[in-house]
VOBA-1610 file (N, C-alpha, C; in pm, whole numbers, padded with zeros to 5 digits, always signed):
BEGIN
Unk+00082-00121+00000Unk+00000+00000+00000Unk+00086+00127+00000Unk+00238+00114+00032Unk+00321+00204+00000Unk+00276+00247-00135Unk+00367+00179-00245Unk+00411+00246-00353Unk+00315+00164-00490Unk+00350+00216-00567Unk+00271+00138-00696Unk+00401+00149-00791Unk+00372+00035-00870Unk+00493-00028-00990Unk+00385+00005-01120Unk+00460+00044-01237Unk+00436+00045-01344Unk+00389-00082-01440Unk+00336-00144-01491Unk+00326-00278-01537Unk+00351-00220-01728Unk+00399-00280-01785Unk+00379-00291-01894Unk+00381-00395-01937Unk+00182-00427-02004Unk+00129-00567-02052Unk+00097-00579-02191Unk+00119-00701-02253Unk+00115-00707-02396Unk+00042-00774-02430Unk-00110-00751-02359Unk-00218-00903-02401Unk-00276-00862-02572Unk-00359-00953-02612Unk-00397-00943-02725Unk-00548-00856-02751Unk-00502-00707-02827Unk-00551-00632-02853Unk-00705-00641-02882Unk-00745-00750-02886Unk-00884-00843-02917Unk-00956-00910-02821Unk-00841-00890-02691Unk-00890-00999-02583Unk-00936-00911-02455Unk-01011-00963-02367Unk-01053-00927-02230Unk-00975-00908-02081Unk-01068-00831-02037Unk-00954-00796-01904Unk-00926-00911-01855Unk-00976-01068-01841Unk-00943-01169-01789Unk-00765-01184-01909Unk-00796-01150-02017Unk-00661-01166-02055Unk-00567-01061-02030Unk-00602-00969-01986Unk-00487-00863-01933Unk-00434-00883-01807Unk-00555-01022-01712Unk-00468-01040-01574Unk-00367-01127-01602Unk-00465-01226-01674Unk-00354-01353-01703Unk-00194-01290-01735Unk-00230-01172-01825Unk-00082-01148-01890Unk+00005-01089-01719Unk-00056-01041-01606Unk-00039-00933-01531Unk+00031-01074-01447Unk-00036-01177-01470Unk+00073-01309-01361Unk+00165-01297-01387Unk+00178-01233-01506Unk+00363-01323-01544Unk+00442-01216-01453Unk+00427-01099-01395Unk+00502-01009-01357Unk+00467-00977-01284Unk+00375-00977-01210Unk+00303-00984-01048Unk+00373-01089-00926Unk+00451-00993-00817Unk+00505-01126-00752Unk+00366-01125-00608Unk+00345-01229-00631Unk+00194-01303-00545Unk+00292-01291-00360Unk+00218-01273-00290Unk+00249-01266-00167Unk+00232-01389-00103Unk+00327-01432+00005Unk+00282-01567+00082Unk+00151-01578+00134Unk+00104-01551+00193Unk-00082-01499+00260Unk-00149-01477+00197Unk-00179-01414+00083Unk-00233-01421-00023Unk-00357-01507-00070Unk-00383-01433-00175Unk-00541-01549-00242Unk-00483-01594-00383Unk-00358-01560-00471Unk-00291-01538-00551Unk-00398-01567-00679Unk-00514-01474-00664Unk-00612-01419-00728Unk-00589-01260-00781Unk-00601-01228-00879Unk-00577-01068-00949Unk-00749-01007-00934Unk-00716-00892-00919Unk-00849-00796-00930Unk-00762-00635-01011Unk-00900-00607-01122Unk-00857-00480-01161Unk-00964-00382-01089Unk-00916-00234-01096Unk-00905-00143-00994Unk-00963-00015-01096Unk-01062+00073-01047Unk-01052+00199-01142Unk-01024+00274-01032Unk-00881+00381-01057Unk-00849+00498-00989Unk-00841+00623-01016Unk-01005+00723-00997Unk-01003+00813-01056Unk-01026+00916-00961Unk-00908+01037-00950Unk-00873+01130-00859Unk-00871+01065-00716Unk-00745+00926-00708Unk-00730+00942-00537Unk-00841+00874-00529Unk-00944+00813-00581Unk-01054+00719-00512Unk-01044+00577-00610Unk-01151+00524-00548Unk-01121+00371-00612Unk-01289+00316-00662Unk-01263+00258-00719Unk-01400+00190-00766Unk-01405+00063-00833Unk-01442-00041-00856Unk-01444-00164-00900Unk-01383-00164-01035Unk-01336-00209-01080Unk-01275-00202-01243Unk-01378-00276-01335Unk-01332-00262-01446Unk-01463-00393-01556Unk-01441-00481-01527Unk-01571-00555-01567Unk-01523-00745-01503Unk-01478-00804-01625Unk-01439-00888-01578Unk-01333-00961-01677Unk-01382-01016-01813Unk-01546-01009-01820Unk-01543-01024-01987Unk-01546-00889-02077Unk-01484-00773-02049Unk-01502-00671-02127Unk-01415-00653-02183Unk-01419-00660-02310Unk-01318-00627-02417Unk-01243-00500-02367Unk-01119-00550-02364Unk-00994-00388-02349Unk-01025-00298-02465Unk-01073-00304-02615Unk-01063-00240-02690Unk-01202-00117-02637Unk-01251-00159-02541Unk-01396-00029-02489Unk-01355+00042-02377Unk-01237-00011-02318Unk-01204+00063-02208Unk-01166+00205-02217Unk-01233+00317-02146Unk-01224+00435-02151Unk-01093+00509-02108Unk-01016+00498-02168Unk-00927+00627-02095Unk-00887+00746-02035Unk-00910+00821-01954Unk-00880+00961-01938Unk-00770+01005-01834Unk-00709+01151-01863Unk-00599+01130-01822Unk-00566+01150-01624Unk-00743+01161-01587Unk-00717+01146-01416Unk-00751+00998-01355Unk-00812+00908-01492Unk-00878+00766-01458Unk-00739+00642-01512Unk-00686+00614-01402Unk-00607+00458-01453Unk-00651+00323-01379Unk-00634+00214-01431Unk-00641+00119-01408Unk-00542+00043-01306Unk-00521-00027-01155Unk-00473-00070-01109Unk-00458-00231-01088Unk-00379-00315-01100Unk-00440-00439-01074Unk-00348-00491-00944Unk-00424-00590-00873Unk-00343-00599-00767Unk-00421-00748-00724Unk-00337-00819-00623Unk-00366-00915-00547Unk-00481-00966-00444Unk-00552-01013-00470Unk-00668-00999-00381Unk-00635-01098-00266Unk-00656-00991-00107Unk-00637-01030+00004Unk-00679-01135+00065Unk-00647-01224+00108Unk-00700-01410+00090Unk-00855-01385+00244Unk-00813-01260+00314Unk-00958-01234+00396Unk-01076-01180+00301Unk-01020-01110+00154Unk-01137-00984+00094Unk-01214-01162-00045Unk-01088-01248-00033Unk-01179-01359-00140Unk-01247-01393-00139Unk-01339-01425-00064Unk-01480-01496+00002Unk-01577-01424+00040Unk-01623-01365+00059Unk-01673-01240+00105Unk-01851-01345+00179Unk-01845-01312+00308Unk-01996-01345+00336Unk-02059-01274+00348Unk-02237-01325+00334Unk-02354-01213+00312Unk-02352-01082+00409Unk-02305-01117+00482Unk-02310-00995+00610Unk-02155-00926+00583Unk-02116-00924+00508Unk-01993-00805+00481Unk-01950-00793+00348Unk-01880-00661+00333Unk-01902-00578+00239Unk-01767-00500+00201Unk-01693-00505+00101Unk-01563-00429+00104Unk-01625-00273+00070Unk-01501-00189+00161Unk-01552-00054+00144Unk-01437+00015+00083Unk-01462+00112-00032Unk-01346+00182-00057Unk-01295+00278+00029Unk-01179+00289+00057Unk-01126+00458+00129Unk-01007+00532+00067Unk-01064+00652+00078Unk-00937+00689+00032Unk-00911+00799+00161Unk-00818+00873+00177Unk-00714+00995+00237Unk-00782+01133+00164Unk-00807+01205+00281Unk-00812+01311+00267Unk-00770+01425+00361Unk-00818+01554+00323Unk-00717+01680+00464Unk-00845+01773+00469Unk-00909+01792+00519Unk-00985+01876+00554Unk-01165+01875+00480Unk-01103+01927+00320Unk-01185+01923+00261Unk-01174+01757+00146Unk-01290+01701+00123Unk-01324+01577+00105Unk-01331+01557-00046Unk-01333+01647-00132Unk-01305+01671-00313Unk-01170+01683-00319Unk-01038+01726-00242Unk-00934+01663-00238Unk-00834+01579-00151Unk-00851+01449-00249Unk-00835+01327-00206Unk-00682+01329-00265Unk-00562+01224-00191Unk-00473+01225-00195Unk-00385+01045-00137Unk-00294+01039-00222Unk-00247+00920-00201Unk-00300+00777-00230Unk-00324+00659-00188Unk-00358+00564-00264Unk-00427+00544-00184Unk-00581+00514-00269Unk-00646+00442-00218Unk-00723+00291-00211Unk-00800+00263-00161Unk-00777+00090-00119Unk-00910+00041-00077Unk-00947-00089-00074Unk-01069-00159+00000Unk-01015-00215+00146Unk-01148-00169+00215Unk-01135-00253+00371Unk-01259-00341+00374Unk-01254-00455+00395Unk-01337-00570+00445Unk-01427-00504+00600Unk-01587-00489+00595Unk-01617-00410+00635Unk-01696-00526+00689Unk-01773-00605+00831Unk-01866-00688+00891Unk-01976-00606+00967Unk-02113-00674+00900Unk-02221-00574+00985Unk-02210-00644+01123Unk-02227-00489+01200Unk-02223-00541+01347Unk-02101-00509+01429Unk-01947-00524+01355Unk-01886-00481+01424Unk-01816-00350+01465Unk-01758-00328+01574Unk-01709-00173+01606Unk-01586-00158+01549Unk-01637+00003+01539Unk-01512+00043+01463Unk-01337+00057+01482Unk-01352-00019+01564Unk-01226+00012+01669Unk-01159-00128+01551Unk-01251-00245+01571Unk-01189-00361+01480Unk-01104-00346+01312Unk-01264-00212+01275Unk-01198-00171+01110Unk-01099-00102+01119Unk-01093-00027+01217Unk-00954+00081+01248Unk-00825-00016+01245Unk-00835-00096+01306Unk-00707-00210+01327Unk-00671-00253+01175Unk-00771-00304+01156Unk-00783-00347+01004Unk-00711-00287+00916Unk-00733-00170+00914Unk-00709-00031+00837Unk-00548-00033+00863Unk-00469+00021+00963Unk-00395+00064+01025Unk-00263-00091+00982Unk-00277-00196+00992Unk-00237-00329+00927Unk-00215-00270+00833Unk-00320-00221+00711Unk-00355-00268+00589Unk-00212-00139+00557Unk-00207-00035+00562Unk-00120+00070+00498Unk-00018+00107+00605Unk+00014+00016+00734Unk+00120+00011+00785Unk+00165+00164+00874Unk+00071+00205+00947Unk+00091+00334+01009Unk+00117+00339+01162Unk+00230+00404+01204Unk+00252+00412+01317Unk+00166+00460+01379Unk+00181+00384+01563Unk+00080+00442+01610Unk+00056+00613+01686Unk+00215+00675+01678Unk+00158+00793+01699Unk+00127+00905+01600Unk+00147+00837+01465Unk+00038+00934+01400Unk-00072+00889+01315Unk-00111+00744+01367Unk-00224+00702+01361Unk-00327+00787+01471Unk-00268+00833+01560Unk-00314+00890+01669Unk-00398+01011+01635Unk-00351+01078+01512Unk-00412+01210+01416Unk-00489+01169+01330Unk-00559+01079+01303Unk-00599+01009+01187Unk-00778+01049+01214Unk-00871+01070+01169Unk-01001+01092+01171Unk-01099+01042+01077Unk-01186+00966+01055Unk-01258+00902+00984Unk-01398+00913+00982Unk-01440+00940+00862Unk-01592+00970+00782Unk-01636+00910+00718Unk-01755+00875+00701Unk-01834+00801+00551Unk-01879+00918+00490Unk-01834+00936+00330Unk-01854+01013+00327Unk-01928+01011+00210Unk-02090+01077+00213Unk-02195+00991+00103Unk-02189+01162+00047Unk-02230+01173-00073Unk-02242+01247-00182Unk-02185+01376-00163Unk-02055+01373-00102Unk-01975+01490-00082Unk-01993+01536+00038Unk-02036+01449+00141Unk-02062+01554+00272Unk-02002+01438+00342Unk-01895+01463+00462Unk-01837+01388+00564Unk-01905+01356+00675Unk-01946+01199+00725Unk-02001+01222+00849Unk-01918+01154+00909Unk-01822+01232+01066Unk-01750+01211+01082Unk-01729+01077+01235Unk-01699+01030+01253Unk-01735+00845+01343Unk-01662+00921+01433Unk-01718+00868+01566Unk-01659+00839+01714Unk-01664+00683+01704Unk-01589+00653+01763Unk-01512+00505+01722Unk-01599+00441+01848Unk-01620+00489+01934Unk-01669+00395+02083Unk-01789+00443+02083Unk-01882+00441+01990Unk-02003+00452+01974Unk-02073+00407+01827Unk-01960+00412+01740Unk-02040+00338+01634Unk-02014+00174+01556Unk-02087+00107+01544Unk-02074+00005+01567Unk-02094+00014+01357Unk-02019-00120+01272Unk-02034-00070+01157Unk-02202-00111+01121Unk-02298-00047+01042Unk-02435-00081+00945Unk-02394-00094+00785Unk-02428-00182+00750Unk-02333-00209+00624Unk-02435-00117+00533Unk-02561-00049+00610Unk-02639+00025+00493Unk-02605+00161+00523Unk-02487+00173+00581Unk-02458+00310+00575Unk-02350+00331+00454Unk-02280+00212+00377Unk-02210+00219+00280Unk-02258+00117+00183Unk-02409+00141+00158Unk-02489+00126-00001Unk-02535+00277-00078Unk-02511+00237-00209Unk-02520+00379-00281Unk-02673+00413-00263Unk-02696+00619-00240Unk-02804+00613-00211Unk-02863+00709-00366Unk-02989+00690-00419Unk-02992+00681-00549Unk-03018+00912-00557Unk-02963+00947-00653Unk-02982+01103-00645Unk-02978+01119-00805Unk-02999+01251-00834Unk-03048+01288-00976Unk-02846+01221-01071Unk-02782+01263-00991Unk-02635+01222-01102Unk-02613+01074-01016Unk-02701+00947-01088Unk-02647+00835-01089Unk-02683+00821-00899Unk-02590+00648-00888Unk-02551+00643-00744Unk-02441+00612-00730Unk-02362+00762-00668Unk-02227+00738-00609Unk-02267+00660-00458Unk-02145+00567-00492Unk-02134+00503-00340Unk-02093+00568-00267Unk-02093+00571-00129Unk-02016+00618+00042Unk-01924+00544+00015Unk-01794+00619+00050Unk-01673+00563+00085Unk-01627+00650+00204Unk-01500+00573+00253Unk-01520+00594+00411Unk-01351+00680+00384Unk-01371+00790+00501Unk-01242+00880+00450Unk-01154+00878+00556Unk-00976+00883+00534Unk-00940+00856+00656Unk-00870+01030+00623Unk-00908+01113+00714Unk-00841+01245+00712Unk-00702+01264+00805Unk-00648+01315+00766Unk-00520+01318+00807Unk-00421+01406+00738Unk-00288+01503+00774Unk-00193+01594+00736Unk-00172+01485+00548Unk-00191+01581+00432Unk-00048+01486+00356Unk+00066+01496+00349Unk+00140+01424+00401Unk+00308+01412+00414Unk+00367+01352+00312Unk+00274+01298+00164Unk+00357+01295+00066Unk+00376+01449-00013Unk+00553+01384-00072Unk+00572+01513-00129Unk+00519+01526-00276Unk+00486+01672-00269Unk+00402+01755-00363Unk+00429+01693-00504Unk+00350+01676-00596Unk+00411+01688-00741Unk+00315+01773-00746Unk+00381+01846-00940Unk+00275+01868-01047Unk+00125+01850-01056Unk+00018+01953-01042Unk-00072+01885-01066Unk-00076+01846-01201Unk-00004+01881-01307Unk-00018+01847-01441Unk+00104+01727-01453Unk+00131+01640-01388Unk+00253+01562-01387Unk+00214+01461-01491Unk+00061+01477-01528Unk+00028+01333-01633Unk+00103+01386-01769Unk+00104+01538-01750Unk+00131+01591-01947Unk+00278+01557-01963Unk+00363+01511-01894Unk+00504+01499-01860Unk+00504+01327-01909Unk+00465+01233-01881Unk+00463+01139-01890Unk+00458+01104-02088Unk+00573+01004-02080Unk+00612+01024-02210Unk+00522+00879-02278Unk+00438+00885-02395Unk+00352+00805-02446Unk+00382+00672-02538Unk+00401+00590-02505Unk+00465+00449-02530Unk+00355+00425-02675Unk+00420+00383-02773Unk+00303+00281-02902Unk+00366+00160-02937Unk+00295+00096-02895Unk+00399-00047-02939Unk+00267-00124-03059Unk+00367-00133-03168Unk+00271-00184-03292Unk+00315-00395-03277
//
């Protein structure tokens, strides 16, 4: 959850995201603990969202230059998933909740339990010390508005992170972990810098 690697994949221009993971094994090193299962990822501005499922032709996939594709290892707790739980996206934010920052990720979310458990969860998952986990503040945050958790009072409702339906579509609640950003600054234009690969 540190850092992200570049992949460059050469599946067949005709074929499906199931063939863009397959190609993504050959250079993916699988973790011991692991489900050594692939999942693709849509990451657009700092948030996360389910990627296409694996029968969609790559040749429809949309490009734009704040939306990329991530693929990654699926966590051998997030493989199974039972009826009573729910992966939740989160991403990092500082104050205000439209800018989002750093990578974001799914937490395995169980109705019923307190938040003190997902916090742990969390805190595992991206490896944060505990005294400036100590600054850390957390929201669900449904159609742009933060509601912000006391940890020893809320226990998780998994219908507090189902999309609720409004005139633009249904964005889902995702849950925000606020906190200083201590990564260093780039470019906001750092994508126009990035030099454009064509391989025939």
């Amino acid at each position: 959850m540190k850092e992200e690697k570049e992949l460059i994949l050469y599946p067949n221009k005709c074929g499906t995201v199931a063939d863009l993971l397959e190609e993504a094994k050959k250079q993916v090193e699988f973790s011991e603990d692991g489900s050594g299962k692939l999942r693709i990822l849509e990451v657009n501005c700092n948030k996360i969202v389910p990627g296409p499922k694996e029968d969609v032709l790559l040749e429809t996939l949309n490009l734009t230059s704040t939306k990329t594709y991530r693929i990654e290892e699926v966590p051998r707790d997030e493989a199974n998933l039972q009826e009573d739980e729910v992966l939740v996206p989160c991403a990092h934010f500082h104050k205000e909740v439209f800018s989002t920052f750093g990578i974001p990720f799914y937490v395995k979310v169980k109705h019923g339990e307190t938040f003190s458990c997902v916090k742990d969860r969390i805190q595992k998952k991206i490896c944060i010390p505990e005294k400036e986990w100590e600054k850390y503040k957390f929201a669900i945050v449904s159609i742009g508005r933060p509601q912000y958790i006391t940890e020893d009072e809320y226990t998780v409702n998994l219908q507090d992170f189902r999309s609720h339906p409004t005139q633009s579509g249904n964005p889902r609640p995702w849950l925000g972990l606020d906190h200083v950003n201590k990564t260093p600054k780039r470019s906001r234009f750092n994508y126009l810098e990035k030099a454009i690969k064509i391989y025939n």
